[in-house]
C-alpha positions, -999 to 999 in steps of 0.1 A, spaced: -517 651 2 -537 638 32 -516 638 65 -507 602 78 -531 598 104 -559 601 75 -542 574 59 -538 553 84 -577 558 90 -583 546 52 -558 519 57 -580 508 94 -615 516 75 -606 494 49 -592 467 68 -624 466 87 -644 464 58 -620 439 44 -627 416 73 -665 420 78 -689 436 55 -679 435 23 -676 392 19 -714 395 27 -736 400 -1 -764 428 7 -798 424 7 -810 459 -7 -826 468 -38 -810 461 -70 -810 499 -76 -782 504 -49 -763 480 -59 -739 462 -34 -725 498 -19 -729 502 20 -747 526 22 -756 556 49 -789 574 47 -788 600 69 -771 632 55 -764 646 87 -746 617 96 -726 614 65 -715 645 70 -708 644 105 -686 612 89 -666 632 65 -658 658 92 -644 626 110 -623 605 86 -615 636 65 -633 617 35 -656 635 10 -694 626 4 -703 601 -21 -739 609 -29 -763 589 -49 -799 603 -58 -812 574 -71 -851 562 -76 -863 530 -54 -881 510 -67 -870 526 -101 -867 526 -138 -850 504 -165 -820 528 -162 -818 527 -122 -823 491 -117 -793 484 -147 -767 513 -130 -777 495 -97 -769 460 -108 -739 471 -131 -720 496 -119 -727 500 -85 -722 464 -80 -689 464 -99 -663 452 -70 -635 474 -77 -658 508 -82 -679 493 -50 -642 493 -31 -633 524 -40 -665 544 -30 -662 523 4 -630 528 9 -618 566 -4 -655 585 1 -684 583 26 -712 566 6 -748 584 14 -780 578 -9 -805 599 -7 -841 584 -24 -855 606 -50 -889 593 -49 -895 595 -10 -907 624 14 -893 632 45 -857 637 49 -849 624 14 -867 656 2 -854 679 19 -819 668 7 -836 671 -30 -846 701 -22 -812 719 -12 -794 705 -38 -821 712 -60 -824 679 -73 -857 667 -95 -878 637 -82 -883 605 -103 -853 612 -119 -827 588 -132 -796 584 -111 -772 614 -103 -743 611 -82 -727 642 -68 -696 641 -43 -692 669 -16 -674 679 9 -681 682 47 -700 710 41 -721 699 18 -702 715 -11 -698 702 -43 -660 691 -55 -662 678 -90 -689 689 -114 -722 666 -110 -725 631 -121 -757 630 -146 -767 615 -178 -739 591 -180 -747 557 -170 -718 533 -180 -690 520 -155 -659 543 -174 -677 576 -165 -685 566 -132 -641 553 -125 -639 590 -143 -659 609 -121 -642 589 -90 -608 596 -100 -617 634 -105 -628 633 -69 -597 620 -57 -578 646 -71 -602 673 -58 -597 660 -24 -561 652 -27 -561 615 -25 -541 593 -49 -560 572 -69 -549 536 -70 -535 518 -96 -562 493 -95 -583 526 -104 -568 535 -130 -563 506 -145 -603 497 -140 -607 526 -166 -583 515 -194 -601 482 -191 -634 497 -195 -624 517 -223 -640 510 -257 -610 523 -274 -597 486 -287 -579 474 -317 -563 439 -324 -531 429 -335 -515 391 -342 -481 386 -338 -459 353 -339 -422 348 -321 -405 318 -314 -423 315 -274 -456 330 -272 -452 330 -230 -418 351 -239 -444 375 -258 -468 373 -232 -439 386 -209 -425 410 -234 -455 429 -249 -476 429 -221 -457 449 -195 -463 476 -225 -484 507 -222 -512 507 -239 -518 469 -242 -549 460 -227 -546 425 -230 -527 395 -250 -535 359 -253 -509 331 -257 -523 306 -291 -520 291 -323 -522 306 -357 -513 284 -392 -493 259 -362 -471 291 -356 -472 299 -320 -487 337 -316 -499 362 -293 -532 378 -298 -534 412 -286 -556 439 -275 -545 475 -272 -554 510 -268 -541 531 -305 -546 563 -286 -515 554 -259 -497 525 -290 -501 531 -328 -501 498 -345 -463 508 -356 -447 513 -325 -469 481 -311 -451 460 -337 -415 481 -335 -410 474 -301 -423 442 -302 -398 435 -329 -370 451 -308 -378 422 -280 -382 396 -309 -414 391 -301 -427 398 -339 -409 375 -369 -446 379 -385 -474 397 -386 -508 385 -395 -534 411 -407 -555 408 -436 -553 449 -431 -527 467 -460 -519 492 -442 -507 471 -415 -493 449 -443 -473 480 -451 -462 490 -416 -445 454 -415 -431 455 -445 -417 488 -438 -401 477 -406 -390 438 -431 -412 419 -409 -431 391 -433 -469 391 -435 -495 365 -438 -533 366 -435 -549 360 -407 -564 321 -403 -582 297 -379 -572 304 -343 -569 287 -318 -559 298 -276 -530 279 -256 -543 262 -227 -518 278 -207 -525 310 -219 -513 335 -186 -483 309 -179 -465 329 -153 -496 342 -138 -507 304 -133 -477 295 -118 -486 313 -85 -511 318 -60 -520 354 -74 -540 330 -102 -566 326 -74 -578 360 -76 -604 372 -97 -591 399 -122 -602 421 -151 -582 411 -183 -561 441 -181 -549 431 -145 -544 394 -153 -522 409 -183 -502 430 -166 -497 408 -135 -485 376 -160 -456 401 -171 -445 413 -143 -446 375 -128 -422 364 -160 -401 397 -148 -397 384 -112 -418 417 -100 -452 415 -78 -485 424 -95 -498 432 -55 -490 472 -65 -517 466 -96 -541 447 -67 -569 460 -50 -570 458 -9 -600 429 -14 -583 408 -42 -552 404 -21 -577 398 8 -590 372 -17 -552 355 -20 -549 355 25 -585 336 22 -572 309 1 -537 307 20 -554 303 50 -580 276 37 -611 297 34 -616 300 -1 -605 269 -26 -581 273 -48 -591 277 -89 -578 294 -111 -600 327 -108 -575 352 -126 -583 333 -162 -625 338 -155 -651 359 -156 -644 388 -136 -678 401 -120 -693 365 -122 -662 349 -101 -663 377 -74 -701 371 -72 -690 336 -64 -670 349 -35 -695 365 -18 -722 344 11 -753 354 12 
């Protein structure tokens, strides 16, 4: 683990950030996304020596391709990867299309020019610490790469982290259940793991809970056994027979699946407090509505910035809306002054 005056230096870095840079959208290429960037290597290194940090470096072509401009504007613009590459690495890009010191940095790693992007993270000697970052191009792989980092460098990765990358998985099945209180099933069934995500509605009048979940951490049986265990799953509707059968199995009734239709105060507890002012990923805004109902605070499950977010609106900086129940990426955006 990293001695306490290294994480007291995180804590101070981030803080810093927290109050001045990151609220201010960047005027950079769309390839770089919204990352602060350093572009001297020297520098980044002498950094990394200093804060005890690794390298974050991103080989990345400016003005470049279809590929670089979309991982520029998607994932190195998503807030919560952008905070943690600010926060738990020095970020460095090196240009693979430029001369100069650029090349010569191509050069020792051995990097190709005009290349699509390629992240490698090292440490204050320039040495590589997870295996390099190359032909994947979605957020998931990126949180994945991250994470590995952390480890390598003995950091802990946050739970925001972690939970970024369930919420980014495409592993995602659906399941309909009704109980007698759908915000009781909101409460109940999503403080489970491997639910991604439920939704408080209406199904044939019956009050249900739509939810979304992971079947490689929940099979659809033990979803529905412990749901029924917290009576939150008198019936099931699936127009699936083998989910028929699991029901059946466990005397739960079964109907078809019909017209639905969402609460509108799906997230109950979550709208109930201030937390519903910041924006949040589905999965967060899940989790953070149960452990509201179970008189617990969501802040562990926060990033740094969102509960920044919640001191800007306490202090009158930010209105108030209901942020937590929107588009994630598109409401953070909103945050940000140009």
């Amino acid at each position: 683990m990293k001695h306490v005056s290294s994480l007291i230096f995180i804590s101070l870095f981030s803080l810093s950030l927290m109050a001045q840079d990151w609220t201010q959208k960047i005027d950079q290429p769309i390839e770089l996304g919204q990352v602060h960037w350093l572009r001297d290597y020297e520098e980044a290194l002498t950094a990394s020596r200093k804060q005890d940090l690794p390298v974050f470096i991103f080989f990345q072509e400016v003005p470049g391709c279809h590929t670089c401009s979309t991982f520029g504007n998607q994932v190195m613009s998503h807030p919560l990867i952008v905070e943690a590459i600010e926060t738990y690495f020095i970020p460095l890009v090196i240009f693979n299309n430029k001369g100069g010191d650029d090349a010569k940095v191509l050069k020792k790693y051995k990097e190709p020019s005009w290349n699509n992007p390629v992240v490698r993270i090292v440490n204050s000697n320039g040495k590589d610490i997870v295996k390099r970052h190359s032909g994947a191009y979605n957020p998931a792989q990126v949180v994945n790469t991250i994470q590995n980092a952390l480890l390598a460098s003995n950091q802990i990765s946050p739970n925001y982290l972690s939970l970024l990358q369930e919420e980014l998985s495409d592993n995602t099945e659906e399941a309909i259940l009704s109980m007698y209180c759908f915000w009781t099933g909101e409460r109940e069934i999503g403080s489970m793991s491997g639910v991604k995500s439920t939704e408080a509605g209406y199904m044939n009048g019956t009050e249900v809970v739509k939810i979304n979940y992971n079947p490689e951490e929940i099979s659809y049986e033990e979803l529905v056994s412990a749901s029924a265990k917290k009576s939150c799953a008198d019936r099931v509707y699936t127009d699936n027979n083998h989910e028929k059968q699991i029901a059946k199995n466990q005397n739960i009734s079964t109907k078809g699946t019909n017209k639905y239709r969402i609460d509108s105060q799906d997230k109950y507890y979550l709208s109930q407090t201030d937390f519903q002012n910041i924006p949040m990923l589905t999965i967060r805004a899940t989790k953070a509505n149960a452990m509201i109902a179970k008189r617990q605070n969501p802040a562990d499950i926060l990033s740094p910035r969102q509960l920044f977010v919640l001191d800007l609106v306490k202090s009158g900086k930010v209105k108030k809306s209901n942020r937590a129940k929107k588009e994630f990426v598109k409401e953070w955006a909103s945050l940000m002054t140009n």
